[in-house]
N, CA and C of each residue as an Amber inpcrd file, in Angstrom:
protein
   228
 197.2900000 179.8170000 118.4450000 196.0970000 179.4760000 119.1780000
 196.4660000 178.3920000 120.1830000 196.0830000 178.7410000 121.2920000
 196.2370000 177.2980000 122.4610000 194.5060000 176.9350000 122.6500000
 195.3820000 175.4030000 122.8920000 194.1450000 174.7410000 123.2290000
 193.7890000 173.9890000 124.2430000 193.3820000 173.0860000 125.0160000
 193.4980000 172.5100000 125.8750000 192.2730000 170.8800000 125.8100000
 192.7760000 169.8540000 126.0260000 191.1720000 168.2500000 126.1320000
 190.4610000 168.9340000 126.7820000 189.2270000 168.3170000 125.9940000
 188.2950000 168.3920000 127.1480000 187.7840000 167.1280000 127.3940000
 187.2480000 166.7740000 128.8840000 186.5730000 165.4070000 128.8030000
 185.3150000 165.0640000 127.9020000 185.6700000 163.8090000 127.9300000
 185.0280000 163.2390000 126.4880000 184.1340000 161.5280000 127.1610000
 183.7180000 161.4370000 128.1310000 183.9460000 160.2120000 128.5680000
 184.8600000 159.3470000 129.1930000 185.5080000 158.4680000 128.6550000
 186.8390000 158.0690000 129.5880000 187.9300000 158.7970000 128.5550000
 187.6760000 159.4260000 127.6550000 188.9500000 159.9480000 126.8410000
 188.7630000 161.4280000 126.8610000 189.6400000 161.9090000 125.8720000
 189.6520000 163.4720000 125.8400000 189.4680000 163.9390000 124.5330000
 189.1160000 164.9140000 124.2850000 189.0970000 165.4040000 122.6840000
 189.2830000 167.1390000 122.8510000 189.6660000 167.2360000 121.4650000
 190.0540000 168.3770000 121.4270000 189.3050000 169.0340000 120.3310000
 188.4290000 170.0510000 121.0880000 187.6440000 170.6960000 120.3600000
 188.0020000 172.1880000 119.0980000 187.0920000 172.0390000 118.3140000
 187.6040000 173.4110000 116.7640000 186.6220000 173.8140000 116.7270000
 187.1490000 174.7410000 116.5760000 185.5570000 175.6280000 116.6340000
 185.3630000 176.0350000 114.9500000 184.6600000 176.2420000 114.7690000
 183.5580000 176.8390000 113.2190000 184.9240000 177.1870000 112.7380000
 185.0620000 177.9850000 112.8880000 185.9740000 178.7610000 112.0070000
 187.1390000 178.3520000 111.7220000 187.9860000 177.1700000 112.6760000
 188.6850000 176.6610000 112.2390000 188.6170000 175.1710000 110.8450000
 187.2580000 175.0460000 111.0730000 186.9730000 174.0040000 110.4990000
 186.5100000 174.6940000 109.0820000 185.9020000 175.8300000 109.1250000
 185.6090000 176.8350000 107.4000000 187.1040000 176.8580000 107.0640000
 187.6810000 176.9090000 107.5640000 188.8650000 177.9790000 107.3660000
 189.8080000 176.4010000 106.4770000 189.7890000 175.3910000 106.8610000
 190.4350000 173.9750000 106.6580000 189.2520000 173.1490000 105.5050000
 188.0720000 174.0160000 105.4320000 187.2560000 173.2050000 104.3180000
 186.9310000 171.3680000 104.9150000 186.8030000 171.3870000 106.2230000
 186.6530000 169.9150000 106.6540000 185.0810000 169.7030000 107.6640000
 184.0710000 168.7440000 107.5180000 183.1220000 168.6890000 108.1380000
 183.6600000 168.0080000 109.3430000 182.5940000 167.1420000 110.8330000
 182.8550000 166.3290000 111.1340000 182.9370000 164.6680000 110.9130000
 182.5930000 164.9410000 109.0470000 182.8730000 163.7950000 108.7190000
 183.9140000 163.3630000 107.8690000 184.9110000 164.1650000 108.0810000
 186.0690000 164.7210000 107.1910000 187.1250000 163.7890000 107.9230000
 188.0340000 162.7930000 107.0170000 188.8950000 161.9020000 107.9530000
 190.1400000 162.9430000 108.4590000 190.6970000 162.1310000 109.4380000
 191.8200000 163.7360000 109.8930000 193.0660000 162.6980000 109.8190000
 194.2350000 162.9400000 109.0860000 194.9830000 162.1110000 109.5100000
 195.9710000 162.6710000 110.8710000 196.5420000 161.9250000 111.8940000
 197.5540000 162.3670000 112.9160000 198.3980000 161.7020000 112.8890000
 199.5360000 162.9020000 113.1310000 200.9700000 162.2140000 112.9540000
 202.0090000 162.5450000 114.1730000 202.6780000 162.3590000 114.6400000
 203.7260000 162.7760000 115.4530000 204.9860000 162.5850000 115.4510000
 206.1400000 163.3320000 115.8920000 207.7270000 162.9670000 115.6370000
 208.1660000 162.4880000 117.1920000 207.3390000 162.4140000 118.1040000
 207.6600000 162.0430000 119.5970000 207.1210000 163.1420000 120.7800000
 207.4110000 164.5040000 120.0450000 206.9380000 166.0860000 120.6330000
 206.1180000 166.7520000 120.0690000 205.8410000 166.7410000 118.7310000
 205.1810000 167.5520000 118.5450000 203.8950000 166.4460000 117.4560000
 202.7480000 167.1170000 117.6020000 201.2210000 166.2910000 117.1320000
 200.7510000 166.8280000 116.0320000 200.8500000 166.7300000 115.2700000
 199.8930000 167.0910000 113.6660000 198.9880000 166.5910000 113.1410000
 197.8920000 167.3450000 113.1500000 196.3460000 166.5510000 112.6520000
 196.5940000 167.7310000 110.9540000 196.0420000 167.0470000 110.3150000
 195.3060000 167.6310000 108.8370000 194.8670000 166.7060000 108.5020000
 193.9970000 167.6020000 107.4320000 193.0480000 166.3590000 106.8970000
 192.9910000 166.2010000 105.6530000 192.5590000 164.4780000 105.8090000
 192.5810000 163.4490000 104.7690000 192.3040000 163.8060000 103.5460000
 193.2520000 164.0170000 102.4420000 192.3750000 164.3730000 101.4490000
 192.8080000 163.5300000 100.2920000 191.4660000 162.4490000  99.8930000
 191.2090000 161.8620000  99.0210000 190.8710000 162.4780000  97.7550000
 191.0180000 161.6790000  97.0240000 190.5800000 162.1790000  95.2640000
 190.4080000 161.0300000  94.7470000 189.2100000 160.6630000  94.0700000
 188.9150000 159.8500000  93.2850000 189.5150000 160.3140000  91.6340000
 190.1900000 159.1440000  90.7580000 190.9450000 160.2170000  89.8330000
 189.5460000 159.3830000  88.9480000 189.2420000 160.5270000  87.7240000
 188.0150000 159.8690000  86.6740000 189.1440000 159.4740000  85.6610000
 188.0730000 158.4810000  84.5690000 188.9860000 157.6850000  83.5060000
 189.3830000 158.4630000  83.0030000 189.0310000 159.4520000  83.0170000
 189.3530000 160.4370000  81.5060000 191.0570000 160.4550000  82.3000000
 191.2740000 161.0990000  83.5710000 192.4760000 161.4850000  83.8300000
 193.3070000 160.5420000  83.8190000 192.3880000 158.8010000  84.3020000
 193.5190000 157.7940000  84.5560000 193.6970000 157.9610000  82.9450000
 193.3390000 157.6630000  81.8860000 193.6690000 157.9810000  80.3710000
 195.0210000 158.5490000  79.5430000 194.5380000 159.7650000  80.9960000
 195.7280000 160.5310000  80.2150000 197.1480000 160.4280000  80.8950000
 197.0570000 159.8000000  82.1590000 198.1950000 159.4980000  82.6210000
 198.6340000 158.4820000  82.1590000 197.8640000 157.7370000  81.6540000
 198.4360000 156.6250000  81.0360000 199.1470000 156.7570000  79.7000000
 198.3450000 157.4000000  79.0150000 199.1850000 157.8370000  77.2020000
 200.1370000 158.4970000  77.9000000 200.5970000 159.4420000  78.9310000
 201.4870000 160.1190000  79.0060000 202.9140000 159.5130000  79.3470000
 202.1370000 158.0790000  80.3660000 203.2950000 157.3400000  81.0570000
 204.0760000 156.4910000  79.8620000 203.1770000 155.9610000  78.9380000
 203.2270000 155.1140000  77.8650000 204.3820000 156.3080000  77.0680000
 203.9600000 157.2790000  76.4250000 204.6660000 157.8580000  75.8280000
 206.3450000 158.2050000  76.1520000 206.4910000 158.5810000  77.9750000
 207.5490000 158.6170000  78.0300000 208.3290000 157.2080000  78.7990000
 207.6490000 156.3470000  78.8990000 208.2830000 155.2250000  79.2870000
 208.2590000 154.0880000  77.9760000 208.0510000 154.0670000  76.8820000
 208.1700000 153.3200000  76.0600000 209.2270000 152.4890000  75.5260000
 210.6470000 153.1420000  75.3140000 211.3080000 152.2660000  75.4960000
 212.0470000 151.8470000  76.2790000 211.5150000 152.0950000  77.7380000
 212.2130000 151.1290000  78.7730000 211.0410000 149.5560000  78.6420000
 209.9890000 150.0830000  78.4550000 209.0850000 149.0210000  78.5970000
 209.2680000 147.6810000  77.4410000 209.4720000 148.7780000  76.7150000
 209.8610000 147.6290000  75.6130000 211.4280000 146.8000000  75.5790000
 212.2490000 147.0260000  76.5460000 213.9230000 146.5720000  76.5740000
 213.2180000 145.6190000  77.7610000 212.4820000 146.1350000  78.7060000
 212.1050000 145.0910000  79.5210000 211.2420000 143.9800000  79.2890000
 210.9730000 143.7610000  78.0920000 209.7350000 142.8610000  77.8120000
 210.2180000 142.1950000  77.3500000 211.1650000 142.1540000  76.6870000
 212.4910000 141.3460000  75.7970000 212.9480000 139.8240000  76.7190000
């Protein structure tokens, strides 16, 4: 797909249409992160996760379980 700015005021933006935005699961209130290597521009988007206790829980017994005795040589 090509695209091209459009004016935006004193800046430019680059418009998506519906379907690209169904298609990516992102509203316009969806953060986008952008990245670049010098040539080439990459937008995707932000995707947060709130983790619940239950999961921080279990990452924790899990971390505990296999880090135990380093934790404990280090506490020494």
């Amino acid at each position: 797909m090509r695209k091209t700015l459009s004016r935006h005021g004193n800046s430019f933006a680059l418009v998506f249409e519906r379907s690209i935005m169904d298609l990516l699961h992102i509203t316009p209130d969806t953060p986008l992160d952008i990245t670049t290597d010098g040539s080439t521009l990459t937008i995707s988007p932000q995707r947060t996760r709130r983790i619940t206790p239950q999961e921080l829980q279990e990452h924790t017994k899990l971390a505990m379980e296999r880090f135990a005795p380093t934790l404990k040589k280090l506490a020494r």
